[in-house]
N, C-alpha and C positions, 0 to 999 in steps of 0.2 A: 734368324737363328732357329735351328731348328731341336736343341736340346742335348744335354750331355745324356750320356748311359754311362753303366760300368759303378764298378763300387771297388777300392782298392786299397790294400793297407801301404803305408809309410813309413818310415822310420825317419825323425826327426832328429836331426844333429847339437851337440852341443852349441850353437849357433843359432839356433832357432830354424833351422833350413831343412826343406825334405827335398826330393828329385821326385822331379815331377815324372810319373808312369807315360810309359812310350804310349798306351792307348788313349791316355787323354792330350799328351802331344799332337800326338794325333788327330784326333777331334777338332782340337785347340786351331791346329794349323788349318783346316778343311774353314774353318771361321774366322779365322786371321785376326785371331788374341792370342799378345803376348802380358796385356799391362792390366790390370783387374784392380777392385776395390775389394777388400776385405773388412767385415765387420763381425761383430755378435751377431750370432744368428739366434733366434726364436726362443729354443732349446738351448741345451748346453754343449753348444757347438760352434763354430764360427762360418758364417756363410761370407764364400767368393764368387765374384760377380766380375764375368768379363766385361769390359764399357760396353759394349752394346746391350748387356743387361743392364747394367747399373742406370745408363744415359736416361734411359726414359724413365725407371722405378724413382732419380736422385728428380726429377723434370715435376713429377706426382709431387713426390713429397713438399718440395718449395713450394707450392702453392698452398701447401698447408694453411691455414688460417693461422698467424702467431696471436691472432688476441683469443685464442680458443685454448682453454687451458687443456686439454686434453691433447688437442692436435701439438701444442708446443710440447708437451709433456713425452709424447711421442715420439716428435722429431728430435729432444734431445736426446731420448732412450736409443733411439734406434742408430743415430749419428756419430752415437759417443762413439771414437777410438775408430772409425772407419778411415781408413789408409789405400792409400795406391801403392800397390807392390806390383811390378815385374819380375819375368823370369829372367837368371843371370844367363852368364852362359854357357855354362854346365848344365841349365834345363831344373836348375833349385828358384823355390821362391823360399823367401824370406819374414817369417812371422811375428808380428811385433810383438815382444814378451809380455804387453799390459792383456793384449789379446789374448797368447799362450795362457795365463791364469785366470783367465774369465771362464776360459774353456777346458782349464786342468789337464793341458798339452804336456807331456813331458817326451815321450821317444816315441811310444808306439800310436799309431793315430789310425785313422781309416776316412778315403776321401768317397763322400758319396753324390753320385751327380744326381739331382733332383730339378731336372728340366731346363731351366736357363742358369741354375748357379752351380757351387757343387759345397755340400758342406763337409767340414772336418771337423771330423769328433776324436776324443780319447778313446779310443780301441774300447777300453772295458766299459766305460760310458755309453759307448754305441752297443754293445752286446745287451749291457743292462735296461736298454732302451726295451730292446725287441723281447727281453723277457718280464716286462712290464707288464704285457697284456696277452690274452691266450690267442690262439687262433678265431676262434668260435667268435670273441670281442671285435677282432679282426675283422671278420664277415660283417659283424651289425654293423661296425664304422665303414669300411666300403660300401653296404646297401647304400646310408646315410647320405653319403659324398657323391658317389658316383647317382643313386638315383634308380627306379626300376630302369626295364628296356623301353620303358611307352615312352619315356621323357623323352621331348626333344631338343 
């Protein structure tokens, strides 16, 4: 797999249901996922994970140590309310509503691909993310992460 791109807004149906954007169709199909696990993501967002992400990330986890309280503590946090949802066949997938209020989902949403998953945030959630912190902040956390150029 080689990574979603694109960042897109949605609008979520009284149903719990959005239509899935033709460019990540798109994508979707070049990788041949249709059936994905959705859970809490990190943030206050929900991260989906096509099975071929998920298969090896769920593969990690189970070897968690369960007599380590931490590693259990984790697997229960991170496992809670994670679901398999497919697309129907209108090209909607379908949000479990315990999910929807974890991550304060009502209509407007924004799905963002972050490499092998893609997460969905509340629209104003997600704006209020990126005015959290400046640019300038921006720069120190990118030197941090990414690393000079010598790194190899």
């Amino acid at each position: 797999m080689t990574g979603f791109l694109g960042e897109y807004e949605v609008t979520i149906d009284a149903k719990g249901r959005f239509l899935v954007p033709a460019a990540l169709k798109k994508q979707l199909a070049e990788e041949g996922a249709h059936q994905f696990v959705i859970n809490r993501g990190l943030d206050s967002c929900l991260s989906l994970y096509p099975m071929e992400s998920w298969d090896p990330l769920y593969a990690k986890i189970s070897k968690l140590n369960d007599f380590d309280s931490k590693a259990s503590a984790f697997k229960r946090r991170f496992l809670n309310g994670a679901s398999k949802v497919e697309l129907d066949s209108a090209g909607r997938l379908l949000l479990p509503k315990t999910l929807m209020e974890y991550a304060h989902l009502d209509k407007d949403a924004v799905l963002v691909f972050v490499g092998d998953k893609i997460e969905i945030w509340d629209k104003i959630k997600y704006k209020e993310f990126f005015e959290s912190f400046s640019q300038e902040e921006f720069k120190i956390m990118a030197n941090e992460v990414m690393g000079s150029k010598t790194d190899s």
